[in-house]
C-alpha positions in Angstrom: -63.1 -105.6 5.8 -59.3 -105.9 6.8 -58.8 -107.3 2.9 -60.7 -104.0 1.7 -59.0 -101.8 3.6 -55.4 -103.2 2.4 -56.5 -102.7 -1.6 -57.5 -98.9 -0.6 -53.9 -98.8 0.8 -52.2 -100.4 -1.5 -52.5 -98.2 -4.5 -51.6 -95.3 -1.9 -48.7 -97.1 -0.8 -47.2 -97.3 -4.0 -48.0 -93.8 -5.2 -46.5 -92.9 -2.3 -43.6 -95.2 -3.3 -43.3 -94.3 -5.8 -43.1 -90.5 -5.0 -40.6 -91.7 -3.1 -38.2 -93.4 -5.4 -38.3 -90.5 -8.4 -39.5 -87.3 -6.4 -42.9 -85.9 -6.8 -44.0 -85.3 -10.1 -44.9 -81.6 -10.1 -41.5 -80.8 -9.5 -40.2 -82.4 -12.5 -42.3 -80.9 -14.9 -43.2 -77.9 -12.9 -42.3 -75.3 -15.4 -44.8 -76.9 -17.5 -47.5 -76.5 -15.7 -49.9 -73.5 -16.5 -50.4 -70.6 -14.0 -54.4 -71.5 -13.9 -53.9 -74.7 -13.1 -51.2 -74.0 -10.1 -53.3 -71.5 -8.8 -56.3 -73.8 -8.8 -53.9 -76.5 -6.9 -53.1 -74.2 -4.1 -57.0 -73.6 -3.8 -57.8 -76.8 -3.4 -55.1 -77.8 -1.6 -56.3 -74.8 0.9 -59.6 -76.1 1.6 -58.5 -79.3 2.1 -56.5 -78.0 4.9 -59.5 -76.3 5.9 -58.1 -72.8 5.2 -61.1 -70.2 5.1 -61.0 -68.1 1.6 -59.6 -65.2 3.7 -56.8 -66.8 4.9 -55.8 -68.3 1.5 -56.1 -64.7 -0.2 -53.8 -63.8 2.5 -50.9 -66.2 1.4 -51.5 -65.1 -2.1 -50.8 -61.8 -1.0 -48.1 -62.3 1.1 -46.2 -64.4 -1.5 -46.9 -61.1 -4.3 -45.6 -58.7 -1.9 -42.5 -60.9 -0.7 -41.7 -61.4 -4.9 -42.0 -57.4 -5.1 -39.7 -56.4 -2.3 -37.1 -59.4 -3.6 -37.4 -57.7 -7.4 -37.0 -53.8 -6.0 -34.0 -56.0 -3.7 -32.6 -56.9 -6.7 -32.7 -53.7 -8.8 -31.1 -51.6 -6.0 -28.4 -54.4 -5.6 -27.6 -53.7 -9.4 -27.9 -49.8 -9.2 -25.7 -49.5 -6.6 -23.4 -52.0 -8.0 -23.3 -49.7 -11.3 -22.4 -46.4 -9.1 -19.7 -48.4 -7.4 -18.3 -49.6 -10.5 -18.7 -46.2 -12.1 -17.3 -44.1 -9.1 -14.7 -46.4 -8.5 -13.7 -45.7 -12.2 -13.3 -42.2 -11.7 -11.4 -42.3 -8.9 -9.1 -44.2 -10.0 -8.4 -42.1 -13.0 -8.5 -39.2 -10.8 -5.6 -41.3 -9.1 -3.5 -41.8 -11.9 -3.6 -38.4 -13.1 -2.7 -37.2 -9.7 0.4 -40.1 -9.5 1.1 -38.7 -13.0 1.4 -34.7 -12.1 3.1 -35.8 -8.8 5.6 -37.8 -11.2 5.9 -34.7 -13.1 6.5 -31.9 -10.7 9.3 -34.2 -8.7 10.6 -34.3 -12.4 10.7 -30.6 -13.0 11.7 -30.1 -9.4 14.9 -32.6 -10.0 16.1 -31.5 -13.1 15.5 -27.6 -11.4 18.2 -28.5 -8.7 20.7 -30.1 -10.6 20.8 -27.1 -13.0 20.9 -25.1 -9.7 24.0 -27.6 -8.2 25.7 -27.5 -11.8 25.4 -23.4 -12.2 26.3 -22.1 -8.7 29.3 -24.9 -8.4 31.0 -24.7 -11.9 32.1 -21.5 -12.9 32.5 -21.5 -16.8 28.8 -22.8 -16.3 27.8 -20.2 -14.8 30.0 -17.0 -16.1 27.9 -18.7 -19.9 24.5 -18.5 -18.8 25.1 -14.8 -17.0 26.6 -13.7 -20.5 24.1 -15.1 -22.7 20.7 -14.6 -19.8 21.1 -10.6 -19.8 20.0 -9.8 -22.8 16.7 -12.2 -22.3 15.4 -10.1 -19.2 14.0 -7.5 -20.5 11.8 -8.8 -23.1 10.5 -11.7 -20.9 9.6 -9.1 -18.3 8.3 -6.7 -20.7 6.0 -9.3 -22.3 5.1 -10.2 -19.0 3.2 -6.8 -18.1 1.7 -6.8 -21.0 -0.1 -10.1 -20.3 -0.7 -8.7 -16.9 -2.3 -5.6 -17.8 -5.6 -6.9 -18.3 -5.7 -8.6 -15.5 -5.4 -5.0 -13.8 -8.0 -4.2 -15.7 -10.3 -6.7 -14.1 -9.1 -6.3 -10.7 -8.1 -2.6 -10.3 -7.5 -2.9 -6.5 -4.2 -5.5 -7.6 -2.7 -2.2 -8.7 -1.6 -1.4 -5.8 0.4 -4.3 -5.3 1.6 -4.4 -8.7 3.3 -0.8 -8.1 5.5 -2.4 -4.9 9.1 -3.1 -6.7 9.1 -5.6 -3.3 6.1 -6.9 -1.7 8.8 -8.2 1.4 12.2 -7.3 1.7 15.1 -9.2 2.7 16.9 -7.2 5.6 19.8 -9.5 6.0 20.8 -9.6 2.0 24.2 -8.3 1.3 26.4 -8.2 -2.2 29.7 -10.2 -1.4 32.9 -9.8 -2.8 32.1 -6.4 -5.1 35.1 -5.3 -6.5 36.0 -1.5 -5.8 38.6 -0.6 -8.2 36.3 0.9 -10.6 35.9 3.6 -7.7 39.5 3.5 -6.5 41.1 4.6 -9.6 39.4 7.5 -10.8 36.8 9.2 -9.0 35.9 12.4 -10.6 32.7 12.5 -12.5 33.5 13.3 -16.7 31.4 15.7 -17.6 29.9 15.3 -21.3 27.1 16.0 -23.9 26.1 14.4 -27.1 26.7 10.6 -25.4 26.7 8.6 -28.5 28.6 5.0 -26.8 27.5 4.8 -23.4 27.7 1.3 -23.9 31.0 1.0 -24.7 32.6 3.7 -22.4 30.3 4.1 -19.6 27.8 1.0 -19.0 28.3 -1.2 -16.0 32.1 0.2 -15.1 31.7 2.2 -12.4 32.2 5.6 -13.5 30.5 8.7 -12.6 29.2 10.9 -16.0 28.0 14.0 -16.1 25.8 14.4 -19.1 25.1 18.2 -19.9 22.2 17.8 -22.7 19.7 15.5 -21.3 16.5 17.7 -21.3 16.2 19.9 -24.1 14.6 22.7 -21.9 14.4 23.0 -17.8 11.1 20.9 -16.3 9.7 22.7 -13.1 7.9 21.2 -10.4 4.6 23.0 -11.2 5.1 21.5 -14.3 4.0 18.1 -12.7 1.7 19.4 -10.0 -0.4 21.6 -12.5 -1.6 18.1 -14.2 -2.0 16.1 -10.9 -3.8 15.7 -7.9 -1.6 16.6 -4.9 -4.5 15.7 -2.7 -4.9 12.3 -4.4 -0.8 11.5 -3.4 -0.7 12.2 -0.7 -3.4 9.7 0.2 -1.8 6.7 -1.5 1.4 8.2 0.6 3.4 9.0 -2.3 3.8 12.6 -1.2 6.1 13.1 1.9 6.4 16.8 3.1 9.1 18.6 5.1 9.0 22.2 6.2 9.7 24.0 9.7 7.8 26.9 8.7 4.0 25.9 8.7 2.4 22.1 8.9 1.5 19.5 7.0 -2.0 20.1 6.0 -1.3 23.8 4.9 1.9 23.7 3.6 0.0 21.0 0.9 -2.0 23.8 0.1 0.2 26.6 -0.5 2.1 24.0 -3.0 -1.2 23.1 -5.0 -1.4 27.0 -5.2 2.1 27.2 -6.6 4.0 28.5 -3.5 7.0 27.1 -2.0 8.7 28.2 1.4 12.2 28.6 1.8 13.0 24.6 4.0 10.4 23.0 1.6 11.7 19.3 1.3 9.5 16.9 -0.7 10.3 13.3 -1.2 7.6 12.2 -4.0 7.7 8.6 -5.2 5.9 7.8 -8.1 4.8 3.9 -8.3 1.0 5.1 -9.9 1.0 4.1 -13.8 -1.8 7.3 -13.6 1.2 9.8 -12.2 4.2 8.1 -14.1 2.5 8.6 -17.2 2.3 12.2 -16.5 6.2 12.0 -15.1 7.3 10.7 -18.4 6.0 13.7 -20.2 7.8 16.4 -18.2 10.8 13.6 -17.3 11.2 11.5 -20.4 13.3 8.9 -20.9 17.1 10.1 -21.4 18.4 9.3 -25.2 21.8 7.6 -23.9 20.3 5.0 -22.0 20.4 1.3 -24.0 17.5 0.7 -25.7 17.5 -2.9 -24.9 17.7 -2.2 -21.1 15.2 -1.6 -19.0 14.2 1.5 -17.0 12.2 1.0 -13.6 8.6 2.3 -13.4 9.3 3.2 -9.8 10.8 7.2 -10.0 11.5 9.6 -7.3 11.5 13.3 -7.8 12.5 15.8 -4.5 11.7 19.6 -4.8 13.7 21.6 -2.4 13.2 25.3 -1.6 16.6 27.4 -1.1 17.0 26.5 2.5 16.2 22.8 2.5 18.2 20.7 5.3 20.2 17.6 3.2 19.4 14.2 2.9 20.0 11.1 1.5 18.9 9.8 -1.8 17.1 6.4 -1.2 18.1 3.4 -3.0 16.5 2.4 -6.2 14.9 -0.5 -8.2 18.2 -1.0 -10.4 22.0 0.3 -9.5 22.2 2.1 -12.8 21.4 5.6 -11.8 20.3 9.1 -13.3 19.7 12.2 -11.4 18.1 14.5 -13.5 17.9 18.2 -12.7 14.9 19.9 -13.8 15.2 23.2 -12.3 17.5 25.4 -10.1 20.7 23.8 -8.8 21.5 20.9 -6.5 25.3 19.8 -4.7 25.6 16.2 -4.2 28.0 14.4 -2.2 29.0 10.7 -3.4 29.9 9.2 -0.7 31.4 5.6 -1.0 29.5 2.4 -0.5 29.9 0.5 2.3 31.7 -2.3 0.7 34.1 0.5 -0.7 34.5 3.2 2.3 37.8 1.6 2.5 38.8 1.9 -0.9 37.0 5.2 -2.6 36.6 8.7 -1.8 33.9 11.2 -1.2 33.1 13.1 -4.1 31.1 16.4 -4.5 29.3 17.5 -7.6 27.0 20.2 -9.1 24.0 19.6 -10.9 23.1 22.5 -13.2 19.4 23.2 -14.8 19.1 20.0 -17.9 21.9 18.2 -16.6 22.1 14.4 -15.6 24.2 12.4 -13.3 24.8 8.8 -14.3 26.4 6.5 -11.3 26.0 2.9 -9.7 25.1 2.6 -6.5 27.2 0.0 -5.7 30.2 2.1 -5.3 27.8 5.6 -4.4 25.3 6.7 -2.4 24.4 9.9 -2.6 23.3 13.1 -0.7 22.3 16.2 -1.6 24.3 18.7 0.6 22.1 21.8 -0.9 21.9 23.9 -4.3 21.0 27.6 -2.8 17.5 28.0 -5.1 14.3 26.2 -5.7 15.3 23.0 -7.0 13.3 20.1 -8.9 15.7 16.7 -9.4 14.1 13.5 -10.7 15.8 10.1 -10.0 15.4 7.2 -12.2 17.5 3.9 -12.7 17.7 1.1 -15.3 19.0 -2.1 -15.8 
């Protein structure tokens, strides 16, 4: 019994042995193996274990859904993987195109200030690009507005920005070291007609000119309010009425009507492209001034009744100045800048019905002292 016992063993002992030496066999040649025949192994190799059916189907189960969730595993792993790659990617040639503008504005920025340094610290530099910049200005300026004209278009509330000559003014700025002699040596305004070479005589010197054919025929002020709506400027507060005699509200009235009392004072600044184009019809622009230069869009025109208290003239857009007398009569008094109160005298002049004052306001700042009538005087400047 012993010596039957030890042949069962034997062969056991060295399969097992064997096993033992090279591995078990299924493994080597597992891939080999057909899918039938695996699942008919794990089968039996269940109900040798004594595994109900249940319990087996359960493992089968169990190892299907554990392969699906390590497959879905896998195919987020590589999804995300791909978005990381591909956002990673566009950042960081969102990076270098940022690096690059940064590079570039420093550039423009650099080369901007050493122009700046150069200019403002070498004078021949800067005496050649003042000579040789003016006569660029104007046509950069004028092409400008035309490129910004349809943008007013689109956006007609911007207009009223676009009419302020200075959205925020600098109260401390101040023109050093202005030279007075101009002034100094000869005050009296030269009165003239037929201005063929204000350039050459008259243009950026200082002088005060007279110029006695400027309108062809006198301009009244109900030549302007006849075509516009008083009501309408004095809303947008370009109207500004001054009268002892009766208020606001009904002296407006009696002026659409046509009438005018005797201390009627109205200040009327035109920055509307609706009311300048009407302006330029009654006020056009004077045949002496350059044709290269520019005139401001910003005008002023003051109507005055014979007993009108004076006032000053404000300042305008550019220095180059023309008062333009419509109708009636008006006295001005030039008084002297106050760079040049030291150096230049007071000097009174008439205005007559057509004629037109040319001066700088540099060296003048005018008033007007009175004129006696009704009077209409326009005020424009160029460049």
């Amino acid at each position: 019994m012993l010596h039957n016992k030890s042949n069962r063993r034997t062969p056991s002992s060295k399969t097992n042995n064997k096993h033992t030496a090279h591995g078990p066999p299924h493994n080597k040649t597992r891939s080999s193996v057909p899918a039938e025949d695996r699942i008919d192994e794990i089968w039996r190799t269940g109900r040798e274990l004594g595994l109900p059916d249940a319990a087996i189907h359960n493992v089968f189960n169990s190892v299907f859904t554990e392969s699906k969730e390590k497959d879905a595993i896998k195919t987020d792993s590589n999804g995300n993987e791909s978005f990381e790659e591909e956002r990673g990617g566009v950042i960081y040639k969102f990076m270098c195109y940022l690096k690059n503008m940064v590079k570039f504005v420093m550039s423009v920025i650099i080369v901007c200030v050493i122009v700046f340094v150069i200019i403002s610290l070498h004078n021949p530099t800067r005496k050649l690009v003042t000579r040789n910049i003016q006569d660029m200005i104007y046509p950069v300026m004028s092409t400008l507005r035309i490129f910004t004209l349809p943008l007013l278009t689109r956006f007609p509330h911007l207009s009223h920005w676009y009419s302020e000559e200075c959205l925020v003014r600098n109260m401390y700025f101040d023109q050093p070291h202005i030279d007075c002699a101009p002034c100094s040596e000869n005050s009296e305004p030269i009165k003239t007609s037929s201005l063929d070479h204000f350039n050459d005589m008259y243009y950026n010197n200082g002088k005060t000119v007279i110029v006695t054919d400027s309108l062809q025929q006198k301009m009244s002020w109900t030549d302007l309010t006849k075509n516009l709506d008083i009501h309408r400027e004095v809303e947008v507060g370009a109207w500004k009425y001054f009268s002892k005699l009766e208020g606001f509200a009904s002296a407006v009235d009696q002026v659409v009507k046509g009438r005018l009392l005797n201390d009627t004072h109205i200040e009327w600044k035109i920055d509307r492209l609706e009311t300048l184009h009407i302006v330029r019809q009654v006020f056009p622009r004077l045949y002496f001034i350059p044709k290269e230069t520019e005139v401001a869009l910003h005008r002023f025109v003051f109507i005055d009744g014979p007993e009108s208290d004076s006032y000053p003239l404000p300042l305008t857009e550019f220095a180059n100045v023309v008062l333009i007398q419509g109708q009636g009569k008006s006295t001005l008094s030039l008084l002297p800048s106050p760079h040049c109160q030291g150096t230049c005298n007071s000097v009174t002049v008439t205005l007559d019905a057509t004629h037109a004052l040319f001066f700088n306001w540099i060296y003048w700042r005018p008033v007007r002292v009175g004129g006696g009538c009704i009077s209409t005087l326009a005020m424009s400047s160029f460049y």
